[in-house]
DSSP file (Angstrom, degrees, kcal/mol; ACC not computed):
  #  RESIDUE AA STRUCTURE BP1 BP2  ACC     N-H-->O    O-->H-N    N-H-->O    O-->H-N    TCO  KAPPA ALPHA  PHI   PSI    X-CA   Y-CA   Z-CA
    1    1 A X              0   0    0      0, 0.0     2,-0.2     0, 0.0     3,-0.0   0.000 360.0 360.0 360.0 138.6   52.2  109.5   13.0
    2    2 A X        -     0   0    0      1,-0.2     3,-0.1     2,-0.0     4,-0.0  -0.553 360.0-155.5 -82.2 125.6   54.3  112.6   14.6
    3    3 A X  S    S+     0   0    0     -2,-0.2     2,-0.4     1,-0.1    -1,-0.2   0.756  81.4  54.6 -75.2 -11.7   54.0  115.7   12.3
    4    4 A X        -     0   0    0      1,-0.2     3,-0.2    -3,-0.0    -1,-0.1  -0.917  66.4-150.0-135.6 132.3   57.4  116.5   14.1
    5    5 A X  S    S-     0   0    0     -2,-0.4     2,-0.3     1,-0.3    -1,-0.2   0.934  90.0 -20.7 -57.2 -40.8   60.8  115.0   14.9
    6    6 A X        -     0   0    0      2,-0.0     2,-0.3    -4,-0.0    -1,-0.3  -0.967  67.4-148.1-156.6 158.0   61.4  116.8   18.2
    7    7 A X        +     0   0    0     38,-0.6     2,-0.2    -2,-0.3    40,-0.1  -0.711  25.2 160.0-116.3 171.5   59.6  119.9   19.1
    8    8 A X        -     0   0    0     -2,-0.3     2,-0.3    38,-0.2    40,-0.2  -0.890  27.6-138.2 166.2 159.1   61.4  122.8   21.5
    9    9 A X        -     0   0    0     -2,-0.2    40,-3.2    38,-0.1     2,-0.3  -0.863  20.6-142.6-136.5 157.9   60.8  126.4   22.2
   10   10 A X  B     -a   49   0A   0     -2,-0.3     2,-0.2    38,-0.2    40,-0.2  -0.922   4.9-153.7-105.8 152.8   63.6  129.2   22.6
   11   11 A X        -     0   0    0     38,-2.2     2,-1.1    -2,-0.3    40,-0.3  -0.654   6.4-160.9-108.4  87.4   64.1  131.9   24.5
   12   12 A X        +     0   0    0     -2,-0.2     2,-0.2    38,-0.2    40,-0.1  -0.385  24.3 164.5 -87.2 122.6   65.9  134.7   23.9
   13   13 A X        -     0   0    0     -2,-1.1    40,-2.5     1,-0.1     3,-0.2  -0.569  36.6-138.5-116.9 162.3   66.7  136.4   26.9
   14   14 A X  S    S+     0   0    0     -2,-0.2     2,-2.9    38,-0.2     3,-0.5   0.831 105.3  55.1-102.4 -59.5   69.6  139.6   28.1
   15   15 A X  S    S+     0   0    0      1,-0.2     4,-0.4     2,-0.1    -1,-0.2  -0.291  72.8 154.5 -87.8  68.5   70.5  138.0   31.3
   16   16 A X    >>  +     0   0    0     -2,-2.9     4,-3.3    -3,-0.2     3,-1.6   0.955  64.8  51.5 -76.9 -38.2   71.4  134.8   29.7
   17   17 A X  H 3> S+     0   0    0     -3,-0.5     4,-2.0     1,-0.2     5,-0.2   0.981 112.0  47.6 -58.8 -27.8   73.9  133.4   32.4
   18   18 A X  H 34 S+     0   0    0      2,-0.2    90,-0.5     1,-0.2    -1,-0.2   0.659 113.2  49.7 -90.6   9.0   71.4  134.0   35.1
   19   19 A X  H X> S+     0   0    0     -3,-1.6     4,-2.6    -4,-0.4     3,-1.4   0.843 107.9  51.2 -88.1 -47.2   68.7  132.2   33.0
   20   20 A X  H 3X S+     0   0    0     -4,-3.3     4,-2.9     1,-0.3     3,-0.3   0.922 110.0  52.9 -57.9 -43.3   71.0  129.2   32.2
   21   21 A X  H 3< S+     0   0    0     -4,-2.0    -1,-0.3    -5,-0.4     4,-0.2   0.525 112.8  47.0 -64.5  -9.9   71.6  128.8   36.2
   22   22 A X  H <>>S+     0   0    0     -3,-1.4     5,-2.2    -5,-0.2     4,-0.6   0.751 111.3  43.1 -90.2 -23.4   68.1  128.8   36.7
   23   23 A X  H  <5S+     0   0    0     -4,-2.6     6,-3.8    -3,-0.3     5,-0.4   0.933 125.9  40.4 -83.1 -38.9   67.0  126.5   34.2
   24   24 A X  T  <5S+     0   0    0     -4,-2.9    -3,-0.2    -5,-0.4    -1,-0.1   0.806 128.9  16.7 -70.1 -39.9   69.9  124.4   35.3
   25   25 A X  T  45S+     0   0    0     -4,-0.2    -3,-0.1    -5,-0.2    -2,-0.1   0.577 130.0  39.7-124.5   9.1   70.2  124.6   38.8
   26   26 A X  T  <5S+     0   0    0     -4,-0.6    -3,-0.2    -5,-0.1    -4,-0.1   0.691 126.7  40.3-104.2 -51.4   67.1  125.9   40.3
   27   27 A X  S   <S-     0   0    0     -5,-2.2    -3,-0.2    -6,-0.1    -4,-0.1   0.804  94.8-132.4 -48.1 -52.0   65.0  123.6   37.5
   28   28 A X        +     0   0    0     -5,-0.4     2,-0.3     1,-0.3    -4,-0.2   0.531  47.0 164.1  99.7   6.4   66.9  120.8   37.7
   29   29 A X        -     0   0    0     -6,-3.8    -1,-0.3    -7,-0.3    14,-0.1  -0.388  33.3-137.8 -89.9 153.5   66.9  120.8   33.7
   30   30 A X        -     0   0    0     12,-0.3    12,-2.2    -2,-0.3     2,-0.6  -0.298  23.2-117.6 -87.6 162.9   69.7  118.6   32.5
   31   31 A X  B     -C   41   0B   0     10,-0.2    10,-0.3     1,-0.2     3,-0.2  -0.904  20.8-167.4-122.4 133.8   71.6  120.2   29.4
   32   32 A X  S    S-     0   0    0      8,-2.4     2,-0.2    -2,-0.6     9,-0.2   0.919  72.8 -40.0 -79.0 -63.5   71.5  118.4   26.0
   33   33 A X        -     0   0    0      7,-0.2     7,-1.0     2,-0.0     2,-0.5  -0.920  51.2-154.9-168.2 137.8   74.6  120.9   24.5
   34   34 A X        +     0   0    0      5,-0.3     2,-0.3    -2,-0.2     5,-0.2  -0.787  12.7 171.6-123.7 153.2   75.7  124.6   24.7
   35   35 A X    >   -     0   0    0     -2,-0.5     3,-2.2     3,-0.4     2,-0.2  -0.783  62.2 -23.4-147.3-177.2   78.0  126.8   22.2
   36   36 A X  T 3  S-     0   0    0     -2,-0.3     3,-0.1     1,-0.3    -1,-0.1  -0.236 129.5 -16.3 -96.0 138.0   78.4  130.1   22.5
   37   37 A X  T 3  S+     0   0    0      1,-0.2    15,-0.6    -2,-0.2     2,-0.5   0.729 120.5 101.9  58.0  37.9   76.0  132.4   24.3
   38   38 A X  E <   +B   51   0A   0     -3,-2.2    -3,-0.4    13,-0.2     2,-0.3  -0.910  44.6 177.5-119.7 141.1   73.6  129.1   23.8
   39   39 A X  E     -B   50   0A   0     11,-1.9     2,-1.3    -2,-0.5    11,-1.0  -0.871  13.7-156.2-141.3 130.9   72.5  126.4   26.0
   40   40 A X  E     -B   49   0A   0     -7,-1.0    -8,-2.4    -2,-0.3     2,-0.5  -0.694  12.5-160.8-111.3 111.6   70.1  123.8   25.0
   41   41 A X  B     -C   31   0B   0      7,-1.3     2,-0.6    -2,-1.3   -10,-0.2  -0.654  21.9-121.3 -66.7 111.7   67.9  121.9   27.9
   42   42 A X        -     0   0    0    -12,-2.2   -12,-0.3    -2,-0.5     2,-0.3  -0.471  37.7-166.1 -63.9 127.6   66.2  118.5   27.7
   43   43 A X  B >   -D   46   0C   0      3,-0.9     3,-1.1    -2,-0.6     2,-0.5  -0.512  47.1 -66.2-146.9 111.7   62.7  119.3   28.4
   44   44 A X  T 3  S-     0   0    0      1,-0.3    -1,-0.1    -2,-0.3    29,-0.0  -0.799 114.7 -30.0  93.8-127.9   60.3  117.0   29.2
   45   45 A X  T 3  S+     0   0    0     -2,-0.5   -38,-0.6    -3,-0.1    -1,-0.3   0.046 136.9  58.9 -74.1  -7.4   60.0  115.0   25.4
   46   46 A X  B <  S-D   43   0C   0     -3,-1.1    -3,-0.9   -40,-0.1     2,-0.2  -0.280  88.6-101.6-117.9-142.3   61.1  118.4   23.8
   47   47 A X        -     0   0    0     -5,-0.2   -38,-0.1    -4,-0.1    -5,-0.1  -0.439  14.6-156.4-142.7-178.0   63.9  121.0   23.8
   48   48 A X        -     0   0    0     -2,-0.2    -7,-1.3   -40,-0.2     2,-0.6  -0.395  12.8-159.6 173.4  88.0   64.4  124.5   25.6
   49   49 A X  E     -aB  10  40A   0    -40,-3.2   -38,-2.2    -9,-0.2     2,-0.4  -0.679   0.3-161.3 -82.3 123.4   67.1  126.9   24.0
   50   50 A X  E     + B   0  39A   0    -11,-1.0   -11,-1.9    -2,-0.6     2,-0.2  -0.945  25.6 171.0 -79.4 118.2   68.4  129.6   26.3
   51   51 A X  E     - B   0  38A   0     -2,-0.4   -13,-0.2   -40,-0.3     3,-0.1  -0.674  36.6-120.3-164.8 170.9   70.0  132.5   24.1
   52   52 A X        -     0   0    0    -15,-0.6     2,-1.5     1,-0.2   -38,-0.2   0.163  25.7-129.0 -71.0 159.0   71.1  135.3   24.4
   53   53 A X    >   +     0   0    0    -40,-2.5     3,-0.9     1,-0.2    -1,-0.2  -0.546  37.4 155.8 -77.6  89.1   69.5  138.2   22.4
   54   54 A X  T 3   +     0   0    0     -2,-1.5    -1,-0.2     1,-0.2    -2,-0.1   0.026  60.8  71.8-113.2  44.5   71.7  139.9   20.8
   55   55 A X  T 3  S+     0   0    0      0, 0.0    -1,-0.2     0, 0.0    -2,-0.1   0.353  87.4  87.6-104.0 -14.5   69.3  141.5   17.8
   56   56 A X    <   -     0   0    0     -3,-0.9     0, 0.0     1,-0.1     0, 0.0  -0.321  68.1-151.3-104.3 172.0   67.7  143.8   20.5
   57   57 A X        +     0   0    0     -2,-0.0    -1,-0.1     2,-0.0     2,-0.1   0.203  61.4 114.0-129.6  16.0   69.0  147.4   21.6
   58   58 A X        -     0   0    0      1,-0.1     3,-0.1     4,-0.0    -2,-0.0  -0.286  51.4-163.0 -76.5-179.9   67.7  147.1   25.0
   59   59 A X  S    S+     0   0    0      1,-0.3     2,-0.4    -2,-0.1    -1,-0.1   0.268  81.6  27.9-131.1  -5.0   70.5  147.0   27.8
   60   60 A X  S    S-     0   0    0    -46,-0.0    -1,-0.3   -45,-0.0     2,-0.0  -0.961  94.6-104.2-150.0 148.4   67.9  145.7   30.5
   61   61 A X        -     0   0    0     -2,-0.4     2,-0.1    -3,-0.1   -48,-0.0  -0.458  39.7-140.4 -67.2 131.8   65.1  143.8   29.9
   62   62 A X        -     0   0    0      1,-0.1     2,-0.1    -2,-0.0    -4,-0.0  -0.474  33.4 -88.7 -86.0 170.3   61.6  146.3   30.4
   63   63 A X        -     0   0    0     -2,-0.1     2,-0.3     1,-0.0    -1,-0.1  -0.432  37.1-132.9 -39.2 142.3   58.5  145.1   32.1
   64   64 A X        -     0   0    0     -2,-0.1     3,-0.2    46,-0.1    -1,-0.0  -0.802   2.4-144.0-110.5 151.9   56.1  143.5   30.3
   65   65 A X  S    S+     0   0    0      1,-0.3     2,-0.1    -2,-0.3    -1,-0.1   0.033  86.2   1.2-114.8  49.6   52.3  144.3   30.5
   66   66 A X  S    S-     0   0    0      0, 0.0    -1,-0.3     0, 0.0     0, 0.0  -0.262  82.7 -97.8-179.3 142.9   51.4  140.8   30.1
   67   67 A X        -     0   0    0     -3,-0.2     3,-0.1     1,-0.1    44,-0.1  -0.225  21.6-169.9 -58.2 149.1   53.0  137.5   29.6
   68   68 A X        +     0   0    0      1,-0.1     2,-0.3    44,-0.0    -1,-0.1   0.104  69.2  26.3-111.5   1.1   53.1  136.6   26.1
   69   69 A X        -     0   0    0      2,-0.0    43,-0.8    44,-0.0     2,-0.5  -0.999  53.2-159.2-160.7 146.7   54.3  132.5   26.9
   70   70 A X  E     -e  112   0D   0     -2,-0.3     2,-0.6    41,-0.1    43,-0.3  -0.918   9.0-150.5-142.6 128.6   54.0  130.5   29.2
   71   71 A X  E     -e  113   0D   0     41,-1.8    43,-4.9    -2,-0.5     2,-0.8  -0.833  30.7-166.3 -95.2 101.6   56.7  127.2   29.6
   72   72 A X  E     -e  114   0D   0     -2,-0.6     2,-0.6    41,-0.2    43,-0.2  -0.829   9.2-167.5-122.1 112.8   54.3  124.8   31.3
   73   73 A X        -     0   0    0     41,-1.6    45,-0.1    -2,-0.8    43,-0.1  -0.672  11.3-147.6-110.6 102.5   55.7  122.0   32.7
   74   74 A X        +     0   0    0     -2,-0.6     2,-0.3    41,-0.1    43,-0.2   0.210  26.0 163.3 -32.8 119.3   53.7  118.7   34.1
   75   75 A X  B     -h  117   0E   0     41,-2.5    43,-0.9     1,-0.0     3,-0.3  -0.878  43.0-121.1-129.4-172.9   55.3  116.8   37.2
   76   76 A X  S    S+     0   0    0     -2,-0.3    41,-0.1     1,-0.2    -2,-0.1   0.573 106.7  44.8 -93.4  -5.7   53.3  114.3   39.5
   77   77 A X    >>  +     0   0    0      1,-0.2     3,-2.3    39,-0.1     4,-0.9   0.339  64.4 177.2-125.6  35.3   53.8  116.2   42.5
   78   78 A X  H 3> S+     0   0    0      1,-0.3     4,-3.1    -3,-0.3    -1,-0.2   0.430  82.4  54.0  14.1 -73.8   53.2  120.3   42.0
   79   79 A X  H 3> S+     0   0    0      1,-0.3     4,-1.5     2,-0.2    -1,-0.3   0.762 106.0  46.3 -42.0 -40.4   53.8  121.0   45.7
   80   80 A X  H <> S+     0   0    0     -3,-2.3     4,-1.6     2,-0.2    -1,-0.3   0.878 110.4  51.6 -87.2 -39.0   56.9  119.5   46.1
   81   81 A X  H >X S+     0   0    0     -4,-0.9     4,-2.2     2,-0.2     3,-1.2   0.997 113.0  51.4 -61.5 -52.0   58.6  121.3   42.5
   82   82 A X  H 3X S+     0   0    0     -4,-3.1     4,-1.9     1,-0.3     5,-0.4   0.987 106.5  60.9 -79.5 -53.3   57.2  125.0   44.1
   83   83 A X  H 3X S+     0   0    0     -4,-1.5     4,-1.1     1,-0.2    -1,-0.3   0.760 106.8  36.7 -12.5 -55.4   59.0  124.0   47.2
   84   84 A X  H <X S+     0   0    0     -4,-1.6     4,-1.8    -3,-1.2     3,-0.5   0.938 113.9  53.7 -75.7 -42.1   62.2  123.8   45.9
   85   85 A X  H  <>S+     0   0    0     -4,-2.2     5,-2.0     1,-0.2    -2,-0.2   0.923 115.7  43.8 -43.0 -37.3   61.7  126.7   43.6
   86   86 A X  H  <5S+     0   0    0     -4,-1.9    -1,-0.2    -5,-0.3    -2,-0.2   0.929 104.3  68.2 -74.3 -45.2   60.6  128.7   47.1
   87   87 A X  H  <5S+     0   0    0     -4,-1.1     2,-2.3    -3,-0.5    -1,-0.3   0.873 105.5  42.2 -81.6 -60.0   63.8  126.8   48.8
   88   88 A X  T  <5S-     0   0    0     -4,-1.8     2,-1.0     1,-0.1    -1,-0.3  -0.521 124.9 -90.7-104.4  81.4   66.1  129.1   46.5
   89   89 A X  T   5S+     0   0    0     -2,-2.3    -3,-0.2    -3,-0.1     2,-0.2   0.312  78.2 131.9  56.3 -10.9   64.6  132.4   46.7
   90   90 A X      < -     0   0    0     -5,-2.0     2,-0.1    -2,-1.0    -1,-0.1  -0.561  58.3-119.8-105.6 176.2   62.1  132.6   43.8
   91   91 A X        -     0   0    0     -2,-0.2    15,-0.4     1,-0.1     2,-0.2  -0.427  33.6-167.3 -92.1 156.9   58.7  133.8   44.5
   92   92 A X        -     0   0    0     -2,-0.1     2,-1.0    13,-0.1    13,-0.2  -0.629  18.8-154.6-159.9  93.2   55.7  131.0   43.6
   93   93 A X        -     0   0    0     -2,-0.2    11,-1.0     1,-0.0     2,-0.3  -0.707  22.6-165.1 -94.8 108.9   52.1  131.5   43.4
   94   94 A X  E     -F  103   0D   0     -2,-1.0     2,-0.5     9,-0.2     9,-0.3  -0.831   8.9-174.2 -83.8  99.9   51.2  128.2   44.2
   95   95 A X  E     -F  102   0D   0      7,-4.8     7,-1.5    -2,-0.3     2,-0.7  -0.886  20.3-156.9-138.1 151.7   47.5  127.5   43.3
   96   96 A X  E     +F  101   0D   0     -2,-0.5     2,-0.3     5,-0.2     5,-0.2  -0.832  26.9 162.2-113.5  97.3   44.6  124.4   43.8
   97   97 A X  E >   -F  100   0D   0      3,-2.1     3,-1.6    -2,-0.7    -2,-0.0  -0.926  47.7-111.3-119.5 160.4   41.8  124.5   41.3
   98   98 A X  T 3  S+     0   0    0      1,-0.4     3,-0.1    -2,-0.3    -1,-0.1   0.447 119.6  59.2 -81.7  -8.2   39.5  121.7   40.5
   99   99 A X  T 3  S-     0   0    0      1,-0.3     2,-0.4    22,-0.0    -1,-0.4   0.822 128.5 -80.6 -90.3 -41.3   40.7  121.1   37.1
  100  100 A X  E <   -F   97   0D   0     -3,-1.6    -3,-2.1    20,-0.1     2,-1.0  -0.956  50.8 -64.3 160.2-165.1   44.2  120.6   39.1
  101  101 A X  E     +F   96   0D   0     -2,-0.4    16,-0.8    -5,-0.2    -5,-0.2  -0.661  38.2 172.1-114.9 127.9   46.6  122.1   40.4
  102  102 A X  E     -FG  95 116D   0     -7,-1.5    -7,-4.8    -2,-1.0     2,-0.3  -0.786  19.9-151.6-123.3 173.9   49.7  124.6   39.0
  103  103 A X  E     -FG  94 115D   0     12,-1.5    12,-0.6    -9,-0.3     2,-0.4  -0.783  22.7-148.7-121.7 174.5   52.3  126.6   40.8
  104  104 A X  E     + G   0 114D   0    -11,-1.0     2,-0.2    -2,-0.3    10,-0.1  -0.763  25.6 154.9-120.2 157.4   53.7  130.5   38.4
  105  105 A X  E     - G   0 113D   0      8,-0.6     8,-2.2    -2,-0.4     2,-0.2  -0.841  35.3-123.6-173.8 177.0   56.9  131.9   38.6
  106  106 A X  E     - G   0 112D   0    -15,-0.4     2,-0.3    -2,-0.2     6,-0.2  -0.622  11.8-145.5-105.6 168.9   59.2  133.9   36.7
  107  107 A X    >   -     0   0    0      4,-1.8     3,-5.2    -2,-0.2     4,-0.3  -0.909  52.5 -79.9-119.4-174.9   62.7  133.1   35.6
  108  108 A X  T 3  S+     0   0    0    -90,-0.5   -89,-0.1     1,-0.3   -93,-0.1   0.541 127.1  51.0 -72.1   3.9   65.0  136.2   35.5
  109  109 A X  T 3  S-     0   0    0      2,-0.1    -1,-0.3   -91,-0.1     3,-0.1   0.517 115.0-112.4-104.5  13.4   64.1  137.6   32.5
  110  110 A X    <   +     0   0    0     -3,-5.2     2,-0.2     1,-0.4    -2,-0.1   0.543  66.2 141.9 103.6   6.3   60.7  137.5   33.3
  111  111 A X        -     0   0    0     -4,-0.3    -4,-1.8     1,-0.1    -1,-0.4  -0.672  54.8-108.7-100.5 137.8   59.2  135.0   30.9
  112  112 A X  E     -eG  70 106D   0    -43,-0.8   -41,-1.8    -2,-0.2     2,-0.3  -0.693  29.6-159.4-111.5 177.4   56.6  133.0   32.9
  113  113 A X  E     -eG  71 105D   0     -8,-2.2    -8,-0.6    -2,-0.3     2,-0.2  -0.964   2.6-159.9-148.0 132.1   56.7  129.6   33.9
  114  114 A X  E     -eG  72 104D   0    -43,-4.9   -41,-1.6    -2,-0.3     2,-0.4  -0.716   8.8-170.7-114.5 154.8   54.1  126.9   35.0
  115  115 A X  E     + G   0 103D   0    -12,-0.6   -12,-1.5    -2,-0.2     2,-0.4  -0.953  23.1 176.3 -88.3 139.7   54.1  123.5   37.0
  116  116 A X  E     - G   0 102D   0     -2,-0.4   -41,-2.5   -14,-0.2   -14,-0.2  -0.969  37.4 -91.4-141.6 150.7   51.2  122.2   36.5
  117  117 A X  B  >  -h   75   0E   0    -16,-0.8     4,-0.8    -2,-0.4   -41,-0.2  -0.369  24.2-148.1 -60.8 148.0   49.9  118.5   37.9
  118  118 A X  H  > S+     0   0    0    -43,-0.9     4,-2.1     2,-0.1     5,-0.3   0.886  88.8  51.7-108.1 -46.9   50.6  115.7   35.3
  119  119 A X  H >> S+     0   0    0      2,-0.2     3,-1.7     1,-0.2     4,-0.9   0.944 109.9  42.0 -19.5 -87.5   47.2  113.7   36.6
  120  120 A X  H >> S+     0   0    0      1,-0.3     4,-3.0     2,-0.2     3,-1.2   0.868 114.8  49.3 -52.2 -31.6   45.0  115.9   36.4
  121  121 A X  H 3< S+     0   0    0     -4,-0.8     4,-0.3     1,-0.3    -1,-0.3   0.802 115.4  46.2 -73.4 -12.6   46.3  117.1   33.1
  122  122 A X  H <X S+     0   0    0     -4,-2.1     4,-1.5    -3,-1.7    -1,-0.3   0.405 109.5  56.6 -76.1 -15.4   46.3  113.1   31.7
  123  123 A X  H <X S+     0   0    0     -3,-1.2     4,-3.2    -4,-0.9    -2,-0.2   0.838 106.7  50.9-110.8 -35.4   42.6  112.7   33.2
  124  124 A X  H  X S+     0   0    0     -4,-3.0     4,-0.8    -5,-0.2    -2,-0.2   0.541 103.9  54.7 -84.5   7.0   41.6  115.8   30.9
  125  125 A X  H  > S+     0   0    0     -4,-0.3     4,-1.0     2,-0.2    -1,-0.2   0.585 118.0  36.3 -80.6 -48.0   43.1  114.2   27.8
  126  126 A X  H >X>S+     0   0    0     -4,-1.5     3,-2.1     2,-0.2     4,-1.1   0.964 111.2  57.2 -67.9 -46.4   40.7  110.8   28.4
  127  127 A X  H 3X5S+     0   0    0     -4,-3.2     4,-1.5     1,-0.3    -2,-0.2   0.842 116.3  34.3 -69.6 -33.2   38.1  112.6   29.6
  128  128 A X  H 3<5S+     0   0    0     -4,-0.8    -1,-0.3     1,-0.2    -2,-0.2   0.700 117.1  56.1 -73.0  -1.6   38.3  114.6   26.0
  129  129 A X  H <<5S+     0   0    0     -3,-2.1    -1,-0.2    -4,-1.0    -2,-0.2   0.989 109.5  43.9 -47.4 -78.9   39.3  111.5   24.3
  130  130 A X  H  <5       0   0    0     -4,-1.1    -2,-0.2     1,-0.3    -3,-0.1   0.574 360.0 360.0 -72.5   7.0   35.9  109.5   25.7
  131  131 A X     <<       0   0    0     -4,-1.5    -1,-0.3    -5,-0.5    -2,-0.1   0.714 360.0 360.0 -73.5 360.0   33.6  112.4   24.9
C-alpha cells in the first residue's frame, strides 16, 4: 500500500521564466498545469513545481556553497539525455562509475540536477531486495 497519493518536489526559484524554459524545453518535461508565476511538470511518476519566490529579498540568486537537493532523474540511456542537455548550451559533467552511470548539471538558478542510468539503478533495488 502507497503511503502517498502522488509525490512532487517544488522549487522556488528568482529566474522563474528561464527555469520553466528549461525544464520545458531543454528537459523535455511535459507540463501538467500553470497559474500564475507557477508551472507544474509531470515528472517521472511524481510532480515538479517551478515557482517563483516571492518571500525572499534577494534580487539575484547568491552562490551556494553546496547543493542542498538534488532532482535525480532515471532514463535508460544517460549519454544520450547529457547530449542533448550539451546540444543547447548547458555544461554536463557526465560520469561512468561501476555502480552506473549519472550525468550533473545545473538549471539556471542553480539547483542541481542528476540523470542517472535506470538499470543499473533497478539492478540495485533487486540486488537489496535478494539480500
Amino acid at each position: 500500500m502507497a503511503i502517498f497519493d502522488r509525490t512532487g518536489f517544488i522549487l522556488y526559484v528568482i529566474r522563474y521564466q528561464e527555469c520553466v524554459d528549461f525544464y520545458q524545453n531543454k528537459l523535455g518535461l511535459p507540463i501538467m498545469f500553470t497559474s500564475d508565476m507557477l508551472t507544474c511538470f509531470q515528472f517521472g511518476d511524481a510532480y515538479l513545481m517551478v515557482e517563483f519566490d516571492d518571500e525572499t529579498t534577494r534580487t539575484s540568486p547568491e552562490p551556494m556553497d553546496r547543493y542542498r537537493s538534488c532532482l535525480r532523474m532515471n532514463v535508460p540511456n544517460v549519454k544520450e539525455y547529457a547530449d542533448r542537455l550539451a546540444r543547447h548550451q548547458v555544461e554536463v559533467d557526465y560520469q561512468e562509475h561501476s555502480w552506473g552511470t549519472v550525468a550533473k548539471f545545473t538549471d539556471p538558478e542553480g539547483n542541481l540536477c542528476a540523470f542517472k542510468d535506470s538499470d543499473k539503478f533497478d539492478q540495485q533495488i533487486r540486488d537489496h531486495l535478494s539480500s
